[in-house]
Backbone as CSV, one residue per row, in Angstrom:
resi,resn,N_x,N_y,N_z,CA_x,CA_y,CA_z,C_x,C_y,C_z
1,UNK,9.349,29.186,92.727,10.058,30.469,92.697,11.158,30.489,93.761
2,UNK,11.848,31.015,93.579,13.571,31.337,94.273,13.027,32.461,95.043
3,UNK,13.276,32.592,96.234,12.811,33.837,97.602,14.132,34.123,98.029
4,UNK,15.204,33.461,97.902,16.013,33.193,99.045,17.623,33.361,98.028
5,UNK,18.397,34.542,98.762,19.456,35.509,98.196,20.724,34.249,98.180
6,UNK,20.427,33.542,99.546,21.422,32.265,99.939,21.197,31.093,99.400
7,UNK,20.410,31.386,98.409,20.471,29.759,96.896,21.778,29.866,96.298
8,UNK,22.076,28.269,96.112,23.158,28.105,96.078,23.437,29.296,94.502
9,UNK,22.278,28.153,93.954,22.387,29.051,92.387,22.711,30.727,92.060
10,UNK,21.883,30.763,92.560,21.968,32.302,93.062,23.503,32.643,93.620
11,UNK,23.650,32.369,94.364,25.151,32.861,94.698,26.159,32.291,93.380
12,UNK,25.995,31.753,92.562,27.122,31.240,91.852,26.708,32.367,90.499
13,UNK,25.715,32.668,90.246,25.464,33.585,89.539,26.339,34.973,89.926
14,UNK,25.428,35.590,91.006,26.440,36.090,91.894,27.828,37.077,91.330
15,UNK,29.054,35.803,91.619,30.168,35.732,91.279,30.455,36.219,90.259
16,UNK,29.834,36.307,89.037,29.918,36.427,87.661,30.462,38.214,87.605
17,UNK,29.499,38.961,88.590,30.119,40.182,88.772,31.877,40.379,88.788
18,UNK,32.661,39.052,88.702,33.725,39.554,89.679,34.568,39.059,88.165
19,UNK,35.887,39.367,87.720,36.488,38.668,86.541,36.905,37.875,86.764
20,UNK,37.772,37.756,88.167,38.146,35.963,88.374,37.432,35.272,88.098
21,UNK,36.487,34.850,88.375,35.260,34.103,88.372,34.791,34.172,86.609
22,UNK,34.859,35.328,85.905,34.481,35.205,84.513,35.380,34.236,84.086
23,UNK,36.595,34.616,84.096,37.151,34.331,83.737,37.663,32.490,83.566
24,UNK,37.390,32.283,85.414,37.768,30.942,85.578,37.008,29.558,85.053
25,UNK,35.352,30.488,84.872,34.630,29.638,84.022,33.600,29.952,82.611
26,UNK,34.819,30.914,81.778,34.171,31.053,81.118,33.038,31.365,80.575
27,UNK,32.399,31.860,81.514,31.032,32.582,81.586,30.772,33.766,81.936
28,UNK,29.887,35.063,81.859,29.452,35.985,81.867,27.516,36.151,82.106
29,UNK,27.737,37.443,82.490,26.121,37.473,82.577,25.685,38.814,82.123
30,UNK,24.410,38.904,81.303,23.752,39.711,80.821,22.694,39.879,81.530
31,UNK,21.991,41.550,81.249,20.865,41.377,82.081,19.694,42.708,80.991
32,UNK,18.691,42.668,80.936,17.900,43.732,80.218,17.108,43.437,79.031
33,UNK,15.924,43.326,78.810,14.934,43.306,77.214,15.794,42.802,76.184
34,UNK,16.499,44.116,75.751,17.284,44.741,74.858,18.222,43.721,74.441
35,UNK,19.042,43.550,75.204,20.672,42.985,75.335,19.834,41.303,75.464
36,UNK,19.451,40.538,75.860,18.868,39.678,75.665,18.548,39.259,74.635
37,UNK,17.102,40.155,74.000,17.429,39.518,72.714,18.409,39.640,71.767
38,UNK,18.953,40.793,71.667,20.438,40.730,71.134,20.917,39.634,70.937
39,UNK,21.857,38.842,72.397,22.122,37.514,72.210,21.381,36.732,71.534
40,UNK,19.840,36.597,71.788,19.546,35.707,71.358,19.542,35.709,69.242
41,UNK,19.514,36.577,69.136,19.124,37.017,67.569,20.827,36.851,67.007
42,UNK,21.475,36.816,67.570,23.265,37.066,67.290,23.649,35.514,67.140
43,UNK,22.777,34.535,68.059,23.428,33.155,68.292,24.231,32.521,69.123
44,UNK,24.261,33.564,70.618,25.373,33.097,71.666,24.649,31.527,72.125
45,UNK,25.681,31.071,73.308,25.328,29.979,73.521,25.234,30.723,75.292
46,UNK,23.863,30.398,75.851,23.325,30.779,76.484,23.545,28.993,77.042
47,UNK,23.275,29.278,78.518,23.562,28.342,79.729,22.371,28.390,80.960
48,UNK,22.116,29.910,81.168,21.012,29.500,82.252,20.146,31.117,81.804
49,UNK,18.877,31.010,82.130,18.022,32.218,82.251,17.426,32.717,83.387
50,UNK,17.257,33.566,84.264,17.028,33.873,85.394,15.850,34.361,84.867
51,UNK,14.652,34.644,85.420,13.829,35.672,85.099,12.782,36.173,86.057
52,UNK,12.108,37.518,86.538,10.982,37.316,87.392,9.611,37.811,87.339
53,UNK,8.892,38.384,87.896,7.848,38.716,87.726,7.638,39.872,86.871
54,UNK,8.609,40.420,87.341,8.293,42.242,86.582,8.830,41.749,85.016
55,UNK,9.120,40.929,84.805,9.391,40.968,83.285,8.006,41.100,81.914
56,UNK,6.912,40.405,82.491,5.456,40.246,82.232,5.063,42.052,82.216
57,UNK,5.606,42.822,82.713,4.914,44.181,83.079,5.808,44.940,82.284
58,UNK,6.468,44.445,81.267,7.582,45.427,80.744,7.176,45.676,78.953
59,UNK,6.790,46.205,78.377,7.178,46.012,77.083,7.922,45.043,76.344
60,UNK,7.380,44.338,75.654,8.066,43.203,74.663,8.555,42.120,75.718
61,UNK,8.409,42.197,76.973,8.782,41.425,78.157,7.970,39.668,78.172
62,UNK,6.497,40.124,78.042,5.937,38.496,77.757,6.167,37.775,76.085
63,UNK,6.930,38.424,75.428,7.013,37.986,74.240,8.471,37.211,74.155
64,UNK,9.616,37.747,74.923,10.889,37.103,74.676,10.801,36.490,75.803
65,UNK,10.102,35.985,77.028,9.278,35.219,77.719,9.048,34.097,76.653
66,UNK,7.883,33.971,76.019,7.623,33.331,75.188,8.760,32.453,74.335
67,UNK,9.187,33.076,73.752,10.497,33.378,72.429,11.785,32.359,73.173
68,UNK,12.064,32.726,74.513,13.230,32.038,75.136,12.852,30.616,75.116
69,UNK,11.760,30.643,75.935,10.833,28.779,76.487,10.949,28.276,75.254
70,UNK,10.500,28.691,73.710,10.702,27.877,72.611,11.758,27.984,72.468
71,UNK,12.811,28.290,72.276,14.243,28.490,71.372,15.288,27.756,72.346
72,UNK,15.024,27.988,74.139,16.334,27.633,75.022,15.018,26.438,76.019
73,UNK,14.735,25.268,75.702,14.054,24.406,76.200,15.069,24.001,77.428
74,UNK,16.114,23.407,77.342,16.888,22.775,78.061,17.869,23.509,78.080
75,UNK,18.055,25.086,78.799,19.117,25.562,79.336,18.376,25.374,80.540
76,UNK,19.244,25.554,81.747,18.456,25.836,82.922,17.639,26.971,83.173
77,UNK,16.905,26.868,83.784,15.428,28.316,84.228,15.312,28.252,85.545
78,UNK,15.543,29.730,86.053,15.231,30.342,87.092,14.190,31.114,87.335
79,UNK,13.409,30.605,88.037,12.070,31.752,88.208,12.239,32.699,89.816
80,UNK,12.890,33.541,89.993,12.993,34.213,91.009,12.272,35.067,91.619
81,UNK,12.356,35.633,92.298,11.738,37.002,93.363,12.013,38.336,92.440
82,UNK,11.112,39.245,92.365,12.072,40.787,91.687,13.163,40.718,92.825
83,UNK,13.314,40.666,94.146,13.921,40.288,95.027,15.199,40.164,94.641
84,UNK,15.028,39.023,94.575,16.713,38.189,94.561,16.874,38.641,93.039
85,UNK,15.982,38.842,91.738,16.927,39.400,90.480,17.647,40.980,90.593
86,UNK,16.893,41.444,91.744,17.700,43.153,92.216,19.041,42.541,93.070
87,UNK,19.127,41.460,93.586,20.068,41.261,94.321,21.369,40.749,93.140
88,UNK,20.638,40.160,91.820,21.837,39.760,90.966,22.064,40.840,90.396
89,UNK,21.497,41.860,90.057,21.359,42.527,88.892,22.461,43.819,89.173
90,UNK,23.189,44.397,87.890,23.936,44.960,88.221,23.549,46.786,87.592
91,UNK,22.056,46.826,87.457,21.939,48.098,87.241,20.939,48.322,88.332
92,UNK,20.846,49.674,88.870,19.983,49.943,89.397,18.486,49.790,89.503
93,UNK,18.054,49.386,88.390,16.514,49.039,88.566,16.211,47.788,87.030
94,UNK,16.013,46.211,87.187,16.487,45.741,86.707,14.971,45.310,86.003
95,UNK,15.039,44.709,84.969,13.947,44.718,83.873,12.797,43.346,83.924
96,UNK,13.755,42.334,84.934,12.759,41.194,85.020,13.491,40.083,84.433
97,UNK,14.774,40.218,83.642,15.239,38.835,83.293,16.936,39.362,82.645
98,UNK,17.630,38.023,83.009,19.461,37.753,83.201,19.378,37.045,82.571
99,UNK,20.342,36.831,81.727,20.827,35.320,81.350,22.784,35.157,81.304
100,UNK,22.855,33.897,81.149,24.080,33.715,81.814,24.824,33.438,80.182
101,UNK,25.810,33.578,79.714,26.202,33.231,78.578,27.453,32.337,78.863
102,UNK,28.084,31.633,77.550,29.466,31.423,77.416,30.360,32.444,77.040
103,UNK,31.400,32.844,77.184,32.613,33.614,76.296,32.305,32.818,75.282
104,UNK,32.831,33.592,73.985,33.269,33.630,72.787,35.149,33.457,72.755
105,UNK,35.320,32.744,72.121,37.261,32.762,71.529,37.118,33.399,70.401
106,UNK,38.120,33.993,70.119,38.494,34.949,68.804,39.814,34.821,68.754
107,UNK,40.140,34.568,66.925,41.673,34.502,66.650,42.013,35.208,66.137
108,UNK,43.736,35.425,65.845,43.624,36.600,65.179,43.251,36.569,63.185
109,UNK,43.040,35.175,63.011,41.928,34.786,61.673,40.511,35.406,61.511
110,UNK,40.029,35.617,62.338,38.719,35.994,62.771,39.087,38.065,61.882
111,UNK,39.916,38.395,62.968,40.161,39.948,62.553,39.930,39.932,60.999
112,UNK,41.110,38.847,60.916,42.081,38.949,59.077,41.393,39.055,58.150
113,UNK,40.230,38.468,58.412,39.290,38.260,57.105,38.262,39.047,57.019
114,UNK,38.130,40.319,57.787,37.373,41.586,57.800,37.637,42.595,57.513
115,UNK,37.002,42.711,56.650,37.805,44.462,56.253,37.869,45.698,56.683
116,UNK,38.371,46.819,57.082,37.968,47.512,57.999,39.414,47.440,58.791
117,UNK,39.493,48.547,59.702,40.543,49.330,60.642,40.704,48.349,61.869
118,UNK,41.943,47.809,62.602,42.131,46.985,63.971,42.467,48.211,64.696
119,UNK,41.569,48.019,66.048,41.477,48.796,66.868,42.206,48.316,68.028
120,UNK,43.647,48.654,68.136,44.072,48.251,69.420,44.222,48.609,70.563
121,UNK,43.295,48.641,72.125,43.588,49.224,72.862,44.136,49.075,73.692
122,UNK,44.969,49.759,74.887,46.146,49.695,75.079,45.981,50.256,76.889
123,UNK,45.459,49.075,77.659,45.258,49.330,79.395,43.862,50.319,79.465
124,UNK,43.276,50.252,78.582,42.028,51.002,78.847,40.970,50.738,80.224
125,UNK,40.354,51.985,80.878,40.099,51.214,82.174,38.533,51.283,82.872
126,UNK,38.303,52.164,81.797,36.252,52.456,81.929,35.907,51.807,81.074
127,UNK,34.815,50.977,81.994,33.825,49.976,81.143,33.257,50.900,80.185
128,UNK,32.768,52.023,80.614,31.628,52.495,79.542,32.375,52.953,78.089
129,UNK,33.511,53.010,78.860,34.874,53.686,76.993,34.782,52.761,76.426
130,UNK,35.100,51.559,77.127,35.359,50.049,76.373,34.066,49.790,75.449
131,UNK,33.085,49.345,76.768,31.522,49.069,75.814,31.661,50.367,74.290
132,UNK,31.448,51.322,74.482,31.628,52.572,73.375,32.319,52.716,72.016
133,UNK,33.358,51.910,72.321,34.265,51.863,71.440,34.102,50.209,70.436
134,UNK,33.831,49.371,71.534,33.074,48.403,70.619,31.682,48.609,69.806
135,UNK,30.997,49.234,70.236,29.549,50.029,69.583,30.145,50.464,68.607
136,UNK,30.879,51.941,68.686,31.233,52.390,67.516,32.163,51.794,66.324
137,UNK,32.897,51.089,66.809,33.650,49.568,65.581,32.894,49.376,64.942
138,UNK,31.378,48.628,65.377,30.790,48.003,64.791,30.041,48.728,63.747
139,UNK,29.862,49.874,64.228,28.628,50.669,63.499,29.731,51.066,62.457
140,UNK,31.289,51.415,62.468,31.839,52.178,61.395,32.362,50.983,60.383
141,UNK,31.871,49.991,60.758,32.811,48.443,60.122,34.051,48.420,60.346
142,UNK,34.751,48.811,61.187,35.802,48.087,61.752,35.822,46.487,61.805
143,UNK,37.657,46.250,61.342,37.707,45.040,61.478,37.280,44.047,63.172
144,UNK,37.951,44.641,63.643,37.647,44.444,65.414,38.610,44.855,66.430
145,UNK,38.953,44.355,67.561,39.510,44.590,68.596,40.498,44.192,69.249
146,UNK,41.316,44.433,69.588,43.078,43.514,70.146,43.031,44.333,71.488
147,UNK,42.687,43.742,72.560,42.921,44.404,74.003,44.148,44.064,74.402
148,UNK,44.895,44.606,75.550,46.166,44.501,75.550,45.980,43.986,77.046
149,UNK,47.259,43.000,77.665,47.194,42.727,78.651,46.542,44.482,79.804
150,UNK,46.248,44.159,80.933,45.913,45.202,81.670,44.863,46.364,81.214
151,UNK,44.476,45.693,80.446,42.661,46.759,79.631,41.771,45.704,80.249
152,UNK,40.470,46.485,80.739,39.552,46.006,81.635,38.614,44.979,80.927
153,UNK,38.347,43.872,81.524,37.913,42.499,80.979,36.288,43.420,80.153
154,UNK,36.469,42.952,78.655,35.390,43.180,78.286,34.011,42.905,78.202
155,UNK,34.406,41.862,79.364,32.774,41.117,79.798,32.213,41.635,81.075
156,UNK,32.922,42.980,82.107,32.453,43.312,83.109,31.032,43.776,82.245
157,UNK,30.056,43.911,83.668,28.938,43.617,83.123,28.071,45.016,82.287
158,UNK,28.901,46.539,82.921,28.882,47.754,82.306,29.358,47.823,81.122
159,UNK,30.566,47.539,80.436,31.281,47.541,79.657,30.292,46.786,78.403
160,UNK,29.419,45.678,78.856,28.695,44.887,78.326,27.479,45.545,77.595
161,UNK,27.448,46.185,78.783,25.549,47.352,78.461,26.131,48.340,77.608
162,UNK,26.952,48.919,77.740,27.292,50.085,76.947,27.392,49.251,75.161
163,UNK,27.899,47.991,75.437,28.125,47.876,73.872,26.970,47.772,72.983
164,UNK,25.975,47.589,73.946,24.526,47.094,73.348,24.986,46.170,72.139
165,UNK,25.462,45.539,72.448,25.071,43.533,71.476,26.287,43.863,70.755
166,UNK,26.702,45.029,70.422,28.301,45.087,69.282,29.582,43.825,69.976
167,UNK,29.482,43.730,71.046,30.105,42.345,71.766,30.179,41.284,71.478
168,UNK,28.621,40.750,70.874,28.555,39.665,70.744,28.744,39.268,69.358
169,UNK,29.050,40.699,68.475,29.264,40.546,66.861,30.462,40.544,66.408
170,UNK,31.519,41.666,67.256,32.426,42.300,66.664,33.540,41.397,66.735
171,UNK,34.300,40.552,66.251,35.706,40.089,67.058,36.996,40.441,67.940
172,UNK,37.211,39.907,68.571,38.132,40.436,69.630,39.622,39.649,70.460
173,UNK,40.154,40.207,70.182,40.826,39.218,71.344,41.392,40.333,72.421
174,UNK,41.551,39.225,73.808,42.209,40.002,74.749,43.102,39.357,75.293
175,UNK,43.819,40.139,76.238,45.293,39.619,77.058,46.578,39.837,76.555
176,UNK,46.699,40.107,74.830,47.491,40.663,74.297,48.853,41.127,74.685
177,UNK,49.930,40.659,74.679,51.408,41.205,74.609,51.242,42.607,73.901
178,UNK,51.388,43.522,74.147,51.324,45.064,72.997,52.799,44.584,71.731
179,UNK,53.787,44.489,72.511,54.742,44.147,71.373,54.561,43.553,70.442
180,UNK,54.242,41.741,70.751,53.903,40.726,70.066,52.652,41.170,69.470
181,UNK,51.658,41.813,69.817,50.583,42.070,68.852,51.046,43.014,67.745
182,UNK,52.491,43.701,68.126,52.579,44.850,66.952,53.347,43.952,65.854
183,UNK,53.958,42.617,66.100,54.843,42.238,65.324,53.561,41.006,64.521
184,UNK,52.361,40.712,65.198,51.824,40.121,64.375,51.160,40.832,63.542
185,UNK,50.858,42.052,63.785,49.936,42.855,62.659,50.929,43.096,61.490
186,UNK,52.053,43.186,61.645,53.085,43.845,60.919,53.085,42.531,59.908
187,UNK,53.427,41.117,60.535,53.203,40.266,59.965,51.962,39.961,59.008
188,UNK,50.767,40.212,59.511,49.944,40.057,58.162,49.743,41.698,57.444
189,UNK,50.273,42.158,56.995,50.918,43.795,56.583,49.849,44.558,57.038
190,UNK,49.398,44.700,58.171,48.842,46.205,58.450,49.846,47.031,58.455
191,UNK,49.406,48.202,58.504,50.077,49.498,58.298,49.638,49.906,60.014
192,UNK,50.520,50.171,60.961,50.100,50.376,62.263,50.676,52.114,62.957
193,UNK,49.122,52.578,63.255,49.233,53.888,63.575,49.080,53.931,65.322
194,UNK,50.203,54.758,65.673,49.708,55.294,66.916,48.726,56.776,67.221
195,UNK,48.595,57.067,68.102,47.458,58.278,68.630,48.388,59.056,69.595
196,UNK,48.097,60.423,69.437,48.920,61.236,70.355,48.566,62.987,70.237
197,UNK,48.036,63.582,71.267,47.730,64.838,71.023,48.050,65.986,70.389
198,UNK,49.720,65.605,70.228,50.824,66.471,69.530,51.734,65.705,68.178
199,UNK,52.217,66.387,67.927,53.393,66.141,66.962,53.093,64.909,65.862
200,UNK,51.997,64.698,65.422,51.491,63.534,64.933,50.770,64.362,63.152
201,UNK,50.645,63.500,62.373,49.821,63.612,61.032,48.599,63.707,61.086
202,UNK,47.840,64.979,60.924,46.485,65.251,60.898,45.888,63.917,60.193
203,UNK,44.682,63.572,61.282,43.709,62.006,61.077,43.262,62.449,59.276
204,UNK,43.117,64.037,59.144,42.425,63.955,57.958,43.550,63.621,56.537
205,UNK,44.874,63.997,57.045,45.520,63.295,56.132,46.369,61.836,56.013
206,UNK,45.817,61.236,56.512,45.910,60.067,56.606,45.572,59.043,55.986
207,UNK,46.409,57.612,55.094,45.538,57.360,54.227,45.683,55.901,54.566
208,UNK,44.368,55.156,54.582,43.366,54.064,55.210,43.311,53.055,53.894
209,UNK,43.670,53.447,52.703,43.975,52.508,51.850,43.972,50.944,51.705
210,UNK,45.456,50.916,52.711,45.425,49.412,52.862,45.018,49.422,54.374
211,UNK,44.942,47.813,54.849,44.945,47.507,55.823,45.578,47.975,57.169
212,UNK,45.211,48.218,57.900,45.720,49.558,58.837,44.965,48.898,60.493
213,UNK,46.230,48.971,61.327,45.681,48.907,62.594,46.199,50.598,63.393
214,UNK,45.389,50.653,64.614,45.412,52.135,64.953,45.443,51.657,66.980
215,UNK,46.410,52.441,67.475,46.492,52.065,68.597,46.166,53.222,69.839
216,UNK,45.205,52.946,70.673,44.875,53.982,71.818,45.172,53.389,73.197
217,UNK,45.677,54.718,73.897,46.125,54.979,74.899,44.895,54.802,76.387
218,UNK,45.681,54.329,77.300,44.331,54.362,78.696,43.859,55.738,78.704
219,UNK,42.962,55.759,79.204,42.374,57.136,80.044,43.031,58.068,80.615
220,UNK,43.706,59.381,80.340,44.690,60.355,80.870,46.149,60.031,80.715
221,UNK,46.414,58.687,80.258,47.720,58.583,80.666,48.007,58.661,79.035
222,UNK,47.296,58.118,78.180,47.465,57.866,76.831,48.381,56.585,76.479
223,UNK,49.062,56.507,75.435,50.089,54.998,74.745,51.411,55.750,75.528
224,UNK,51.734,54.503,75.985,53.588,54.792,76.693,54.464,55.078,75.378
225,UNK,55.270,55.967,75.970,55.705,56.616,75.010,56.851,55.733,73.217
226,UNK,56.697,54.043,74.083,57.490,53.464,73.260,56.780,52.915,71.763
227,UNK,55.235,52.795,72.269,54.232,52.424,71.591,53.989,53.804,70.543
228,UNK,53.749,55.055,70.657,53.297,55.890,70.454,54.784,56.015,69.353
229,UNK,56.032,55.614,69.246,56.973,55.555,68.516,57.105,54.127,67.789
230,UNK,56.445,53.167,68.524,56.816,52.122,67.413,55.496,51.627,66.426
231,UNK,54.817,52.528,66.110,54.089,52.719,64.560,55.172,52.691,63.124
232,UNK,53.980,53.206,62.367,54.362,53.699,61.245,54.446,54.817,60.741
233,UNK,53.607,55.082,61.925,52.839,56.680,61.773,52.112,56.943,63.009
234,UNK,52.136,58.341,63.306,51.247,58.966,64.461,50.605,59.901,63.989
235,UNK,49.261,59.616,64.495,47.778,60.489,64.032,47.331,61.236,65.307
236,UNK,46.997,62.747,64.866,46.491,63.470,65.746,45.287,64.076,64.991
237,UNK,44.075,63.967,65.892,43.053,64.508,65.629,42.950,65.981,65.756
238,UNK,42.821,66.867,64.487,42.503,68.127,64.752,41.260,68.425,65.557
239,UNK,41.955,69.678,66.359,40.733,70.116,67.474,40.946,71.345,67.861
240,UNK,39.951,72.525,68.637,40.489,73.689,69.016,41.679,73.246,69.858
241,UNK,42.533,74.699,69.582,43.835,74.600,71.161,43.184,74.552,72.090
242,UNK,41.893,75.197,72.220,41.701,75.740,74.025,41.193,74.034,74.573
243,UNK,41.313,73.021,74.086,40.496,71.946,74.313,42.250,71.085,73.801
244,UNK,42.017,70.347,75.042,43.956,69.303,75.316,43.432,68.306,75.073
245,UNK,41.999,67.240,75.142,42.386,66.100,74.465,40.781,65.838,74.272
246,UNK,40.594,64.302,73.853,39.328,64.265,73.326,39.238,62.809,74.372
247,UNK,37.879,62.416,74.558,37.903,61.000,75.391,38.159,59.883,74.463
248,UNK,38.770,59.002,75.194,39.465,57.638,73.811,38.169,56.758,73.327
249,UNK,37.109,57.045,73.380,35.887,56.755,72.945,35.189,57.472,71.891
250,UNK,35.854,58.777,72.286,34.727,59.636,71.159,36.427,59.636,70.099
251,UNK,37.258,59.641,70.281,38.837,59.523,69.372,38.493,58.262,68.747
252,UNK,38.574,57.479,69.027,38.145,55.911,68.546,37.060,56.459,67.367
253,UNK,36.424,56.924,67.895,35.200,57.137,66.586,35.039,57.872,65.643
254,UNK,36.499,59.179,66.120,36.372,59.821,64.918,37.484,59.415,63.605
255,UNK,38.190,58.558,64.394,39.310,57.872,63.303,38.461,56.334,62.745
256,UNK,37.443,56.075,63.195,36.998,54.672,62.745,36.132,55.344,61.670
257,UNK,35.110,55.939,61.900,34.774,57.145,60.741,35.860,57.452,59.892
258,UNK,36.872,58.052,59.944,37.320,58.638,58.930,38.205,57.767,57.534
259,UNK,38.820,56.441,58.441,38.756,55.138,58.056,37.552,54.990,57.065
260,UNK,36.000,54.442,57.597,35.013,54.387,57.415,35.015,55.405,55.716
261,UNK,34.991,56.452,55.802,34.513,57.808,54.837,35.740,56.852,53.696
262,UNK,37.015,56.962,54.089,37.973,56.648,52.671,37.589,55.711,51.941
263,UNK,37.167,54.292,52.901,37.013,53.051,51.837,35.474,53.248,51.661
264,UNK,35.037,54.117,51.727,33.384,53.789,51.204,33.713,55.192,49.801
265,UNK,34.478,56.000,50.191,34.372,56.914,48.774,34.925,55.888,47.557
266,UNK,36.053,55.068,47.956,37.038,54.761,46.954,35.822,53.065,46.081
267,UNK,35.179,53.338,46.856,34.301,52.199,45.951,33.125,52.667,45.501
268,UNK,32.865,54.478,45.547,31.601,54.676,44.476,32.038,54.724,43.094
């Protein structure tokens, strides 16, 4: 067993909190029951498993115990302290077992061949909007996701929990040019909508027909105003006046829904 916070391993785990570090090696870390088996049932390619005592004391805990040792023989295994897994762990009270994953690549082939609404977001900067909005993609069948340079790495490790496993399903790409992403959607003919509180085409008349990408704004600041003009169209969600905007999480979901409602009527 691992006692000791100053293992090397341990510290390189560590790091994973930070995006440089995701980033520089391609790796990420998960942590919780839940989200675990997720990965594992989804097919990621898993690299190392941390795990500790309290995992045995948890619900379904000695079973994906079990389940991992057969399925991940030769990833590496960590048997730690609850200790040192509170010291990796990035929620407040942590379940007994981490595992370390690879990133996923996604092209924009991956999107093309799904049917369903592209969700492009645009400097978004709360993990939990991000995680949220991938959840709800998934659940409304959205095609997937186009992050734009300066939207928060979708592997921080909140952003991760919130998606509960829609991450490891949905396709995505990030780092995105906003321009160049508008001229490739245009290129394989989406129909590309911006979002905007005012002066825009009620979401309910809006028509989802063909292939359609839909673009949201960061947190308070919304789409710069060049984006929000270089659509095809701008959609505003009806709402009371006394109420100025909606969060780009729960907006995301009511246009992926309403998306969602057109192509499921037009095929009964």
């Amino acid at each position: 067993m691992i006692t000791s916070k100053s293992n090397p391993k341990i510290k390189d785990i560590r790091l994973l909190k930070q995006a440089k570090y995701r980033q520089a090696r391609g790796e990420y870390f998960i942590e919780g029951v839940r989200l675990v088996e997720e990965a594992f049932a989804s097919a990621q390619t898993i690299r190392q498993i941390v795990y500790s005592p309290r995992l045995e004391n948890i619900p379904r805990g000695a079973s994906l115990l079990s389940l991992a040792r057969k399925k991940y023989p030769s990833v590496e295994w960590f048997y730690v302290s609850d200790e040192v897994l509170d010291h990796l762990s990035d929620t407040q009270t942590h379940q007994g077992i981490l595992a370390v994953l690879e990133k996923r690549e996604h092209v924009w082939e991956d999107l093309r061949k799904r049917e369903g609404l592209v969700l492009l977001l645009v400097e978004l900067q709360d993990p939990g909007n991000l995680g949220t909005i991938f959840r709800v993609a998934e659940a409304g069948r959205a095609a997937g996701l186009v992050l734009t340079r300066g939207t928060l790495d979708p592997y921080n490790p909140k952003a991760v929990r919130a998606s509960m496993g829609s991450l490891f399903r949905l396709p995505f790409l990030m780092n995105q040019d906003p321009g160049e992403a508008l001229q490739t959607l245009r290129s394989l003919e989406y129909r590309i909508f911006s979002t905007s509180v005012e002066a825009g085409t009620s979401l309910w008349e809006a028509d989802f027909s063909r292939p359609a990408a839909v673009l949201f704004g960061q947190e308070g600041a919304g789409l710069p105003a060049e984006l929000v003009q270089g659509g095809d169209g701008i959609l505003t969600i009806p709402m009371n006046p006394a109420v100025n905007s909606l969060n780009v999480a729960v907006s995301a979901g009511l246009v992926v829904y309403e998306a969602y409602r057109q192509n499921t009527a037009r095929k009964l």
